[in-house]
C-alpha positions as CSV (number, residue, x, y, z in Angstrom):
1,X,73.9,13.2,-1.5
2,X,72.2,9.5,-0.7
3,X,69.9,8.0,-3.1
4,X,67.3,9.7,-5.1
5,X,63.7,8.7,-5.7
6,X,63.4,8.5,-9.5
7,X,59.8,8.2,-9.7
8,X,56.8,10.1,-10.6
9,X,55.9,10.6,-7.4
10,X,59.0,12.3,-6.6
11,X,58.7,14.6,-9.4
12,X,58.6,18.3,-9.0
13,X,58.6,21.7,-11.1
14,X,62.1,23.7,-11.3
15,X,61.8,26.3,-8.2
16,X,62.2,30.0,-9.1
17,X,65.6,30.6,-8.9
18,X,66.9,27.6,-9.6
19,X,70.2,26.9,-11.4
20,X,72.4,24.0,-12.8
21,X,75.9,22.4,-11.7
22,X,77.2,20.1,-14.5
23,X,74.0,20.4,-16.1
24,X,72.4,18.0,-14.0
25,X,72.1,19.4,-10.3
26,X,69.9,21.5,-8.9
27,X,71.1,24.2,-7.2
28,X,68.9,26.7,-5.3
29,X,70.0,29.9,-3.4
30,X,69.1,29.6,0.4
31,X,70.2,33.2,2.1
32,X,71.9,35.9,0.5
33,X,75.1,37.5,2.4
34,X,77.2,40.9,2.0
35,X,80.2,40.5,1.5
36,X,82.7,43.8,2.1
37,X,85.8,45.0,0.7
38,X,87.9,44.3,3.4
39,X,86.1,40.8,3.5
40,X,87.3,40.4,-0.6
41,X,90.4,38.1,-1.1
42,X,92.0,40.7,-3.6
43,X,90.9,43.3,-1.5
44,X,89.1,45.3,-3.7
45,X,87.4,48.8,-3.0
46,X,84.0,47.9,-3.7
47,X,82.0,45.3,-1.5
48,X,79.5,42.5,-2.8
49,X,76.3,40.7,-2.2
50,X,77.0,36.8,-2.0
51,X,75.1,33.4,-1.8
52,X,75.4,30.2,-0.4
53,X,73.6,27.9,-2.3
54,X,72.7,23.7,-1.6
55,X,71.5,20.8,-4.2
56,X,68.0,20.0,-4.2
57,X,68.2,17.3,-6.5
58,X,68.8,16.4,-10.0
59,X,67.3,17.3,-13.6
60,X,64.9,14.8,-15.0
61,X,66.1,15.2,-18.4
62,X,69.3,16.6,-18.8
63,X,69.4,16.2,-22.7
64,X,65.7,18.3,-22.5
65,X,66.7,21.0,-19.5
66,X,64.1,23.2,-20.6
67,X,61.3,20.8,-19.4
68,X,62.3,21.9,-15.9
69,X,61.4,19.0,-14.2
70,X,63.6,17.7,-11.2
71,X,64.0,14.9,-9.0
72,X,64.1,15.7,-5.5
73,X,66.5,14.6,-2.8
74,X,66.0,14.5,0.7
75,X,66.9,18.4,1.8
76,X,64.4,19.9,-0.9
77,X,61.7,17.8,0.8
78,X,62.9,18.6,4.2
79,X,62.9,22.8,3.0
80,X,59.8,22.4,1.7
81,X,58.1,19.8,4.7
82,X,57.1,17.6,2.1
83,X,56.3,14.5,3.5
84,X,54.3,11.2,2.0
85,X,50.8,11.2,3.6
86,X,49.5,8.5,4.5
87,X,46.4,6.4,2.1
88,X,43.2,7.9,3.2
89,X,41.7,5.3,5.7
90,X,38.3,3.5,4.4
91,X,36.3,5.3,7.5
92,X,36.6,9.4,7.9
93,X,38.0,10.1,11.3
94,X,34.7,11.8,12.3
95,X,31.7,9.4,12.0
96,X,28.0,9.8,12.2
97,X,26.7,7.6,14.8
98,X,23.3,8.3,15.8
99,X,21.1,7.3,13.1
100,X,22.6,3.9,13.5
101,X,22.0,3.5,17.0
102,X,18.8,4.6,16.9
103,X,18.3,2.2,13.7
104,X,19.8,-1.2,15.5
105,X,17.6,-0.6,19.3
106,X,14.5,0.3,17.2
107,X,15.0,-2.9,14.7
108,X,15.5,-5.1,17.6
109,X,12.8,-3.9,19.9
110,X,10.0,-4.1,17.0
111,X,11.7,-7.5,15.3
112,X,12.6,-5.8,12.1
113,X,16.5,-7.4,12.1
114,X,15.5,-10.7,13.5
115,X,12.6,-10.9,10.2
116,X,15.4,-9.8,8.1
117,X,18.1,-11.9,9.0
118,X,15.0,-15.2,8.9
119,X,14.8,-14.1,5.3
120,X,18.0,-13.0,4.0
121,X,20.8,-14.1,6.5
122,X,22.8,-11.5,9.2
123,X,25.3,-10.3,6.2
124,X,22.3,-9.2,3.8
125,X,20.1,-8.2,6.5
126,X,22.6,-5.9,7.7
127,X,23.5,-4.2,4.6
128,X,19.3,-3.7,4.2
129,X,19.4,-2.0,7.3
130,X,22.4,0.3,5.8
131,X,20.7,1.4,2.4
132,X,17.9,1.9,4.4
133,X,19.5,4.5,6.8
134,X,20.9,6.1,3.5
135,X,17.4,6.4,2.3
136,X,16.3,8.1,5.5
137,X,19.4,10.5,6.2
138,X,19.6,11.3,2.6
139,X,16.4,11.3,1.6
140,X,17.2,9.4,-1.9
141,X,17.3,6.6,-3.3
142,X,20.1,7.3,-5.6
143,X,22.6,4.0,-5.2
144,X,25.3,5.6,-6.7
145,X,26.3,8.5,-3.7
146,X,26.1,5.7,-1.5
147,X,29.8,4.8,-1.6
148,X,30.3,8.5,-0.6
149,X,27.8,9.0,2.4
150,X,28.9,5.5,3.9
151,X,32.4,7.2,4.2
152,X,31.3,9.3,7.3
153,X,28.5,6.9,8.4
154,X,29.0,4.1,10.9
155,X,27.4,0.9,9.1
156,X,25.8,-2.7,10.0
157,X,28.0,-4.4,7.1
158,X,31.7,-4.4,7.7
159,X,32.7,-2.7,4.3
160,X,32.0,0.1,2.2
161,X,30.0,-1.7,-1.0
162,X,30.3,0.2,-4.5
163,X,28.0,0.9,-6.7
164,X,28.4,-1.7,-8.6
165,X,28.6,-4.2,-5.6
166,X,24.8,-2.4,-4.7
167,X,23.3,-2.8,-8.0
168,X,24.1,-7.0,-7.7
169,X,23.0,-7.7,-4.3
170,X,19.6,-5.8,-5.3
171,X,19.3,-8.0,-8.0
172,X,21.0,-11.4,-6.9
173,X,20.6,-11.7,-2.8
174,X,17.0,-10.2,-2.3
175,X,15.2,-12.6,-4.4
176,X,11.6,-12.5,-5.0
177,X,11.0,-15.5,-2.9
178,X,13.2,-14.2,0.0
179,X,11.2,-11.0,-0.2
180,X,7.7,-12.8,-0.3
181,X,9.1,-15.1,2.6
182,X,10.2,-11.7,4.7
183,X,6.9,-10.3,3.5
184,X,5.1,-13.0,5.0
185,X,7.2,-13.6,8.2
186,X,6.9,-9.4,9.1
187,X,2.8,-9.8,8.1
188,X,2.5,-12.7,11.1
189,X,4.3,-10.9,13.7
190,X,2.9,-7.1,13.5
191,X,-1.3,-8.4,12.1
192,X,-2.2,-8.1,16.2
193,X,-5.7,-8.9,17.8
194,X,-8.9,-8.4,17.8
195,X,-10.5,-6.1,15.5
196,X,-8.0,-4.3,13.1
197,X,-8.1,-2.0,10.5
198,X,-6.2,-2.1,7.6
199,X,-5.8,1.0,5.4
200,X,-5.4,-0.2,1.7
201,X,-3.8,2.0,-1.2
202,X,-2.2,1.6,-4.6
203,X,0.3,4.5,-6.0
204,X,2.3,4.4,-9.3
205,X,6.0,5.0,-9.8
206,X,7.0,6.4,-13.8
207,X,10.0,4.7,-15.3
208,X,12.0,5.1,-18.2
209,X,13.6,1.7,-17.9
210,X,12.7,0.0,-21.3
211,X,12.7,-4.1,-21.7
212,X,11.4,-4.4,-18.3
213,X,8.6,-6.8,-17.5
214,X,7.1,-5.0,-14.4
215,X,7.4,-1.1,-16.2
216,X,4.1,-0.9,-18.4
217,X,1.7,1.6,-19.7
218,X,-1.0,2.0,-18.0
219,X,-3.1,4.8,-16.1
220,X,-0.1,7.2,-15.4
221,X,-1.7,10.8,-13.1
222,X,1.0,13.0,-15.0
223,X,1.3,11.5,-18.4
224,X,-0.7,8.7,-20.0
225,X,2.0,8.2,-22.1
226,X,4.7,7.4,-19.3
227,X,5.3,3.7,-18.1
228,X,5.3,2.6,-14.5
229,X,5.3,0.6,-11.8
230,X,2.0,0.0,-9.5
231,X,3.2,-0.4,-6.1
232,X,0.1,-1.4,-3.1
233,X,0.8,-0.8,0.7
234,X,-1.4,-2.2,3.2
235,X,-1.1,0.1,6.6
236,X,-2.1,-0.6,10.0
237,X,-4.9,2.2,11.0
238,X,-3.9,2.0,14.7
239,X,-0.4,3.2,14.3
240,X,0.3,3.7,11.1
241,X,3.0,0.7,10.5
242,X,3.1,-0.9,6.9
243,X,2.0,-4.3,7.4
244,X,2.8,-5.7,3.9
245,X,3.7,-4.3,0.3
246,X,2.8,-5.5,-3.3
247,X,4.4,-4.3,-6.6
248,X,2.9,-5.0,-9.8
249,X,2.7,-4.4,-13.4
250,X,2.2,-0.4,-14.5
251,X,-1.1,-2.1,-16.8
252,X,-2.8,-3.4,-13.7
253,X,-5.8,-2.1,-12.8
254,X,-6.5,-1.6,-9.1
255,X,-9.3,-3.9,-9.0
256,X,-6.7,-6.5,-10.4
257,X,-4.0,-5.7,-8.1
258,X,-7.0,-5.7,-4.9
259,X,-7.6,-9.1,-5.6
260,X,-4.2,-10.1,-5.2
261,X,-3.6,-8.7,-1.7
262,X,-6.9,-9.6,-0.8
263,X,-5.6,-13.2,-1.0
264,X,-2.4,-12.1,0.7
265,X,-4.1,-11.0,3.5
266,X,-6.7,-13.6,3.6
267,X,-3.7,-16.3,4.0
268,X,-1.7,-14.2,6.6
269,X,-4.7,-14.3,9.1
270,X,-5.9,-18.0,8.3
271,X,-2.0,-18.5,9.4
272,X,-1.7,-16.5,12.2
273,X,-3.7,-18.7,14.5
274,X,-5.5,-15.5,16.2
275,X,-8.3,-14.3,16.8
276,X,-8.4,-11.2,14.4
277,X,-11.0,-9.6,12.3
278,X,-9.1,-7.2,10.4
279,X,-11.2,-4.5,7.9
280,X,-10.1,-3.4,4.8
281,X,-10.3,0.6,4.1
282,X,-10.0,1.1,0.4
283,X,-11.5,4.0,-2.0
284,X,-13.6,3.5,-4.6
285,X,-11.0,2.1,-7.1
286,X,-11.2,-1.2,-5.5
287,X,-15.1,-2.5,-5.5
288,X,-15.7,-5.4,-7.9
289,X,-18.1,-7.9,-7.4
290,X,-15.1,-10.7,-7.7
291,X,-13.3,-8.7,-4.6
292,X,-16.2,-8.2,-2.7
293,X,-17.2,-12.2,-3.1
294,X,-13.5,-13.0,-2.3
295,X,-14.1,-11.0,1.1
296,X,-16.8,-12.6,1.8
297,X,-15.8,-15.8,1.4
298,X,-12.5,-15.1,3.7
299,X,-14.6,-13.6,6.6
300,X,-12.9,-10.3,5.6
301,X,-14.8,-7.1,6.5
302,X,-14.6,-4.1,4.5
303,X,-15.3,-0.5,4.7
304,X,-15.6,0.3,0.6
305,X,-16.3,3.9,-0.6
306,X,-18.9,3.7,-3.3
307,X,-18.3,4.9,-7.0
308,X,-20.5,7.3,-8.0
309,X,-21.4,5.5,-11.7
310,X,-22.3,2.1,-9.7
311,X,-25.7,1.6,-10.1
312,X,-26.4,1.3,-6.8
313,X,-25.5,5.1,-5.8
314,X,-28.1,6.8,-7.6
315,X,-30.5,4.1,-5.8
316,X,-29.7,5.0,-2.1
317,X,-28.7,8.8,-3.4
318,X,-32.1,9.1,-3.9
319,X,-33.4,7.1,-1.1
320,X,-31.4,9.5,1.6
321,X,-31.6,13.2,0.1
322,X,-34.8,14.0,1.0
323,X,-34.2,13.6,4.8
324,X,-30.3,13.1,5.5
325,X,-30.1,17.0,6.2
326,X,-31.9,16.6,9.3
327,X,-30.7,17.4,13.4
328,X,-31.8,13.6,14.1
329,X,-28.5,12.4,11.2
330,X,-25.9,15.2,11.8
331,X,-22.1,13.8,12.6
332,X,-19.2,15.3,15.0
333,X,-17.2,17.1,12.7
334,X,-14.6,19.7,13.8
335,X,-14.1,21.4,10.2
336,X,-17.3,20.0,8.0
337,X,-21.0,20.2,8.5
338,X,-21.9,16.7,7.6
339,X,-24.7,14.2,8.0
340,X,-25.1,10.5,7.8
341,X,-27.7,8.0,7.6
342,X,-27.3,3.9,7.3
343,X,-29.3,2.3,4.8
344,X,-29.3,-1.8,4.4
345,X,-28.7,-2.6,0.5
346,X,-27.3,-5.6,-1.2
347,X,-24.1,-5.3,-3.0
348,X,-24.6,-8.2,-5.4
349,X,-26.9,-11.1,-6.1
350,X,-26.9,-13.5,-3.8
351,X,-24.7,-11.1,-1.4
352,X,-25.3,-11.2,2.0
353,X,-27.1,-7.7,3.6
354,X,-24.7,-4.9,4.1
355,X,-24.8,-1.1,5.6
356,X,-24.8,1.2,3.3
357,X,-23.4,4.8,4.7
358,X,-24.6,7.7,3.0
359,X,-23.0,11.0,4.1
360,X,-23.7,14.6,3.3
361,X,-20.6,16.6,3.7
362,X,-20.6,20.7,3.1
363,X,-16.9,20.6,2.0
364,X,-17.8,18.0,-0.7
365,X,-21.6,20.3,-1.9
366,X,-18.6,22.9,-2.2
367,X,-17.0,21.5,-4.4
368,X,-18.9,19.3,-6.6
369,X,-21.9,21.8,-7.2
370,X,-20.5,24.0,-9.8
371,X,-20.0,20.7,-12.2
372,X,-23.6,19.6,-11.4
373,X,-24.6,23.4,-12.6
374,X,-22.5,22.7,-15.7
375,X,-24.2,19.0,-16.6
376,X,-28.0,20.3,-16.3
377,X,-26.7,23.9,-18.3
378,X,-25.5,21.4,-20.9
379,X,-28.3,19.1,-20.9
380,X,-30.5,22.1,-21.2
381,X,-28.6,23.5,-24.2
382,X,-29.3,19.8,-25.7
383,X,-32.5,19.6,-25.0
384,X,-33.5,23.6,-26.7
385,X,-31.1,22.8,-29.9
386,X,-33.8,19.2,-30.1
387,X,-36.7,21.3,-29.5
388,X,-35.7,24.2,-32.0
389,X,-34.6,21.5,-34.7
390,X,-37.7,19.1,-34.8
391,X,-40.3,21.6,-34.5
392,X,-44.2,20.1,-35.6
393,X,-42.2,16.7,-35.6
394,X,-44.2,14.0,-33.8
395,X,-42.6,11.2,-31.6
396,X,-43.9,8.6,-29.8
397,X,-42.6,8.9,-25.8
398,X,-40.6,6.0,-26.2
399,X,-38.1,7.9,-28.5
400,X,-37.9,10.7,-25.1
401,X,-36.8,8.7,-22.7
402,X,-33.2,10.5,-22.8
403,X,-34.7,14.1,-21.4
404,X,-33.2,14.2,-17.8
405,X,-35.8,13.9,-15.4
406,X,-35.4,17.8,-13.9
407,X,-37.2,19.1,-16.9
408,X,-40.6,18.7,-17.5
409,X,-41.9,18.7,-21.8
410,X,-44.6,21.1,-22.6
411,X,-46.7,18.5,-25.0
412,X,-49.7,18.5,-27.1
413,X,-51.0,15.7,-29.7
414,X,-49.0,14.7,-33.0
415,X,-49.9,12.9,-35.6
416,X,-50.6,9.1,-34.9
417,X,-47.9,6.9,-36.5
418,X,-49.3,3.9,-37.9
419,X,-47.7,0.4,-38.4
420,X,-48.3,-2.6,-39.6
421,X,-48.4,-5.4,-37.3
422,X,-49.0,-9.4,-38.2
423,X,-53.0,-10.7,-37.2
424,X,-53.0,-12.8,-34.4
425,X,-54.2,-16.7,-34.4
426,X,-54.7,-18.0,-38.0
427,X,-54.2,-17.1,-40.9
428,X,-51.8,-14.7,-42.6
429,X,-52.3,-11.1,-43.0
430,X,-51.1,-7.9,-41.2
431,X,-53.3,-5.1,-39.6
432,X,-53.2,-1.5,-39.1
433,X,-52.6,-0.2,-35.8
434,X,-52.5,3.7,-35.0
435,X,-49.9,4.9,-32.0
436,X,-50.7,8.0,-30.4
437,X,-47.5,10.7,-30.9
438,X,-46.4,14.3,-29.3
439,X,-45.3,17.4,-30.3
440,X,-43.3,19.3,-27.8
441,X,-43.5,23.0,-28.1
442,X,-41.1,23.5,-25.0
443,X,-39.9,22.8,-21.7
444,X,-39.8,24.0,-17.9
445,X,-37.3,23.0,-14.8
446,X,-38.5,20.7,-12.4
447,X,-37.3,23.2,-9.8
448,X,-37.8,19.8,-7.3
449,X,-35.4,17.6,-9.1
450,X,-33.3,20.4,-9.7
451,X,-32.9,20.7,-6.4
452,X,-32.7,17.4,-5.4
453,X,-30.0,17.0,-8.0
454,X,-27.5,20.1,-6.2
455,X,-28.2,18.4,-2.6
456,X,-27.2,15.0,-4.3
457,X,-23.7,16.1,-5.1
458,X,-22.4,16.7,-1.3
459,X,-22.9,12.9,-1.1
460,X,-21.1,10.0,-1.0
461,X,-21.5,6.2,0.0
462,X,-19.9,3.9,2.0
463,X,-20.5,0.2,2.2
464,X,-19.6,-2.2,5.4
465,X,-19.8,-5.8,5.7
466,X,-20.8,-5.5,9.2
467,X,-23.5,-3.3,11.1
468,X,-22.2,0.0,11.8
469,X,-22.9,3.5,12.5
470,X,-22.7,6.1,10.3
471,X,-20.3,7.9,12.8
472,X,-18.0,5.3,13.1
473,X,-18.0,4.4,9.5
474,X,-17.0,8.0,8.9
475,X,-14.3,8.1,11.4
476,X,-12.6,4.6,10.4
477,X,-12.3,6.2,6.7
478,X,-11.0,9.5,7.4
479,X,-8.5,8.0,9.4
480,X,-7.2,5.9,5.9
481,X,-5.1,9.2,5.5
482,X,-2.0,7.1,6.8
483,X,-1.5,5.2,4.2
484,X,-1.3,8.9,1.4
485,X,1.5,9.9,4.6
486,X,3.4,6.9,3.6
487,X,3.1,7.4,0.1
488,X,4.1,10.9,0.8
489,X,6.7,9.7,2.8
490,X,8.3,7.2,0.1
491,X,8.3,9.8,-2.5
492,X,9.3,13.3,-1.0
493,X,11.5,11.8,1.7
494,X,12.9,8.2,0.4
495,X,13.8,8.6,-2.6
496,X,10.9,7.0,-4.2
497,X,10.1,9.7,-6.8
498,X,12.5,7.8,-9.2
499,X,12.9,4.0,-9.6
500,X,16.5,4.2,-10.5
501,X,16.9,0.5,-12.1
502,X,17.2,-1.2,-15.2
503,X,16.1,-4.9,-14.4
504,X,13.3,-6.0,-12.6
505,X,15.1,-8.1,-10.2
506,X,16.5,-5.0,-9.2
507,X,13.2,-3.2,-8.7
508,X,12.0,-5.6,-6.5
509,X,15.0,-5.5,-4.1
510,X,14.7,-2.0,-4.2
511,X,11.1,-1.8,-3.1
512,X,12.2,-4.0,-0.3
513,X,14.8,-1.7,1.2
514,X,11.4,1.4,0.6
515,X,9.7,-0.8,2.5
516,X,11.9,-1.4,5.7
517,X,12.8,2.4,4.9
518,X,9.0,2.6,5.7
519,X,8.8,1.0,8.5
520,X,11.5,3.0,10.4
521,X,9.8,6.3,9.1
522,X,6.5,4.9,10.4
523,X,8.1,3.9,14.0
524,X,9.9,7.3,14.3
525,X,6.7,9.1,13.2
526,X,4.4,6.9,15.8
527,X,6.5,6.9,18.9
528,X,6.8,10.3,19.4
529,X,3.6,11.8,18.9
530,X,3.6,12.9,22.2
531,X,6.9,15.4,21.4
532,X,4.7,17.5,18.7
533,X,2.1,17.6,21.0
534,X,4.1,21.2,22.8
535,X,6.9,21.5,19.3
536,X,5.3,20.7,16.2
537,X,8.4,22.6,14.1
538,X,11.7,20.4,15.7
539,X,9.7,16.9,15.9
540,X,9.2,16.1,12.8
541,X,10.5,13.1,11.2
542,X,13.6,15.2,8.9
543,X,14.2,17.3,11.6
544,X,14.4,14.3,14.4
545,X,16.5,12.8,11.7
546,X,18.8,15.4,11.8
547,X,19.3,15.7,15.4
548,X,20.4,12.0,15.4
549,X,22.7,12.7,12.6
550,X,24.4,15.4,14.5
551,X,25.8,12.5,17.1
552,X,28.9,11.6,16.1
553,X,32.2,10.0,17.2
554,X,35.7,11.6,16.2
555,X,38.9,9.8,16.3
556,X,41.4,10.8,19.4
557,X,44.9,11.1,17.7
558,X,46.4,9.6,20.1
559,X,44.6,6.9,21.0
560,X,43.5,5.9,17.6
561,X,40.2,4.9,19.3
562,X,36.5,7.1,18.2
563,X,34.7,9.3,21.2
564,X,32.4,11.3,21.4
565,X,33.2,15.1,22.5
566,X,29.9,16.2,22.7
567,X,27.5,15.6,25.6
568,X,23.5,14.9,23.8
569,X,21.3,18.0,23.2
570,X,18.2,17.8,24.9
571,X,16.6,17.2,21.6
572,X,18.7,14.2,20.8
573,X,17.4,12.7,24.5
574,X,14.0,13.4,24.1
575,X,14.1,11.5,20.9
576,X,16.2,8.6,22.2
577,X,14.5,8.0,25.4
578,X,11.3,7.3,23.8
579,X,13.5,3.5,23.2
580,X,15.2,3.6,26.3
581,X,18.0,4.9,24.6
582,X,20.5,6.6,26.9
583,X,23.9,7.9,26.5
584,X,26.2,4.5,27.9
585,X,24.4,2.9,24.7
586,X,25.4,5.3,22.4
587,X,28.8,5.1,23.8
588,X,28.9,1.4,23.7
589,X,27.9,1.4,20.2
590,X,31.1,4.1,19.5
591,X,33.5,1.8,21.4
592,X,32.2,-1.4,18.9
593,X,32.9,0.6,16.1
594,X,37.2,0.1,17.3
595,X,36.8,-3.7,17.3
């Protein structure tokens, strides 16, 4: 009967049917025969159904036969074509292809891998380049289902890491020096010529992550009482690349966290050697008189949208509202009326001259007029309860300089109040001295300030450094929309919704793989604009993303070597050729992945 496997995995249930020979073999029945009379040996007159039977094997346990457990032998296994597969190889046979190609042309044609690998070495750069792609095909940042995707991904690194292995090189091999010196190295190669524009922004990740330096409490949108982490990306206008990344402490203020990147930025250009004049965009969270000195100072120009509780905003409001709705001041708009008017004004003593932008905007009367209705209905309600509750009280005008200036005080004399004040020159003594008092017996609007007040709240103000118009002020600024798109980039489609680590070496390695997650986002975005100029719907970054996904090489059989069975979609070209990208690269890149 040869020799029989005694192991586990040669262990099988009793079949149905099944009987024992010397209460150790296995005997199953394999065809059932009738047998007649005149077939019998004694010859009988009735005829019989028979068997043959064969041994399958042998009981585990003959002192325990009803476990029914057996050991099989080599016919049960050949009855049955059971045979031992093979270990599942570390690759699936069919492998996702496209996203990878498209990653390593792209990387090399904007420098991305050759900044990497300066910074981190080929191994490390490589496996950033992996997570990466995860981030973009998956659209998470979740480490742990990396393992699992790699399986039917073709890869920069040469193995499959776990998620163990991830979580360590995040923390050990993308240091915080590496990063800045990547940081730095990317900065000097992509801050270009000339005149640049440089949109500056600031969003905030929550985190549960507790004993963490970098997770604080500080000004969180959905919960005050959540911690997080500030993160700053500084965008280039033109095309929408991320030029450089900061992340900071959830307590930092914006103004803080400015001044920081300010200094950044300020180095990168003194080091580049060109000549650049590069203008920071930034909202209103950002002016300071420390920041705006520091700009200054670095020959930094700066297109800053005014707060409306600076001092300053009332001043030029007030200046501009009378006139700024006029034919002479009206902007090209394609979905606003809007005006604009440029006013000098000085920012802070000492300061040199700067523009001041005012624009009127419908949209922003809209919206901001019902809450200017509210303020002057409250103030009025203040100013009736005053009336009603110091009626025949005198005051001197001194004590009424809080009544808003749209309403005007129906007065009439009060009662002096007297005082006692000390004589002048010598001598001692004091003197009596009468003040002159009101009574107010009511109010009217001051239908003019009133007014004034309404027109005052479809304004806002910009500042500039340097002399510009009020058309291209408000051009430059509405343009600052690509850094939210990377922001809405990193959170709905990288993953960065959720931080997803515990130390704060960790967070930092993580924000550099968002970043060069970015960056390829950015690039794929940029370079085909010209595709969702005719198809909006199948040219948008998930959707492109998916077309490269569907390239993928399956394993011939017989050749043990990868292919690709499919010829490209004329989607997938249209997206490829944009790098040159053709099909004998694609198939090059397949025929790699066998060596």
């Amino acid at each position: 009967m040869g020799r029989i496997d005694r192991s586990v995995n040669n262990l099988y249930a009793m079949p149905k049917g099944a009987f024992l020979r010397n209460r150790i073999y296995v005997y199953v029945n394999t065809n059932n025969k009738y047998v007649s009379p005149a077939e019998k040996k004694d010859k009988g007159s009735r005829g019989y159904t028979g068997h043959d039977s064969v041994c399958v094997g042998v009981l585990m346990d003959p002192a325990h036969p009803e476990v029914k457990k057996f050991y099989a032998n080599a016919r049960y296994l050949s009855m049955n074509r059971i045979t031992e597969l093979p270990d599942p190889p570390k690759y699936a046979d069919s492998l996702t292809v496209g996203l990878n190609s498209w990653i390593a042309e792209v990387s090399d044609q904007i420098g991305l891998s050759a900044d990497l690998v300066t910074a981190f070495g080929e191994e490390d750069g490589r496996m950033v380049l992996d997570l990466a792609a995860y981030m973009l095909s998956a659209e998470s940042a979740v480490m742990q289902h990396f393992p699992a995707w790699a399986r039917d991904h073709a890869l920069f690194s040469e193995d499959i890491p776990d998620d163990t292995a991830i979580g360590q090189f995040l923390k050990r091999n993308l240091s915080v020096s590496k990063i800045k010196l990547f940081r730095e190295t990317w900065a000097l190669h992509n801050i270009g010529d000339g005149r640049i524009f440089l949109c500056y922004d600031s969003t905030n990740v929550n985190s549960q992550a507790e004993g963490v330096f970098i997770v604080q409490r500080g000004h969180a949108k959905d919960d005050p009482q959540l911690c997080q982490v500030n993160t700053d990306y500084v965008i280039r206008q033109s095309d929408g690349y991320p030029l450089t990344y900061l992340h900071s402490p959830g307590s930092v203020t914006d103004i803080a966290q400015a001044s920081e990147m300010i200094r950044f930025i300020s180095e990168m250009k003194k080091k580049s050697g060109k000549d650049v004049r590069l203008c920071l965009i930034c909202d209103r969270g950002y002016i300071s008189e420390a920041n705006l000195r520091h700009m200054d100072e670095e020959g930094l120009d700066y297109i800053l949208m005014l707060r409306t509780n600076f001092s300053m905003h009332d001043v030029l409001a007030d200046r501009a509202v009378r006139s700024i709705r006029s034919y002479r001041y009206e902007l090209n708009s394609t979905d606003d009326e809007r005006y604009g008017m440029t006013l000098e004004c000085e920012l802070y003593k000492g300061g040199p001259t700067c523009c001041a932008q005012v624009i009127w905007s419908a949209e922003r009367y809209s919206a901001q007029r019902g809450s200017i209705k509210q303020k002057i209905a409250r103030q009025r309600e203040e100013l009736e309860s005053f009336i009603g509750a110091n009626e025949g009280k005198s005051f001197v005008m001194d004590e009424l300089k809080w009544v808003p200036s749209y309403f005007w005080l129906k007065k009439e004399p009060g009662v002096p109040r007297k005082i006692e004040q000390r004589k002048r020159g010598r001598g001692h003594g004091t003197v009596t001295k009468e003040i002159p008092t009101v009574k107010i017996t009511g109010y009217e609007d001051d239908e003019d300030a009133i007014n004034r007040e309404y027109l005052k709240a479809g304004i806002m103000i910009m500042v500039t450094s340097e002399r510009m118009t009020a058309q291209e002020t408000d051009d430059a600024y509405a343009r600052r929309d690509c850094v939210e798109k990377t922001f809405q980039a990193l959170k709905s489609h990288l993953g960065m919704d959720k931080i997803g680590v515990t130390t704060e070496e960790a967070m930092h390695g993580k924000g550099l793989v968002w970043f060069v997650a970015s960056i390829l986002h950015a690039t794929l975005f940029s370079r085909t604009a010209q595709l969702r100029v005719t198809d909006r719907k199948h040219y948008t970054v998930p959707a492109m993303i998916d077309q490269l996904e569907a390239i993928k090489a399956d394993r011939n059989l017989s050749t043990s070597r990868r292919e690709r069975r499919y010829k490209l979609t004329h989607r997938q070209l249209n997206i490829l050729k944009t790098w040159n990208i053709d099909e004998k690269y694609i198939d090059e890149r397949i025929s790699a992945l066998d060596e």
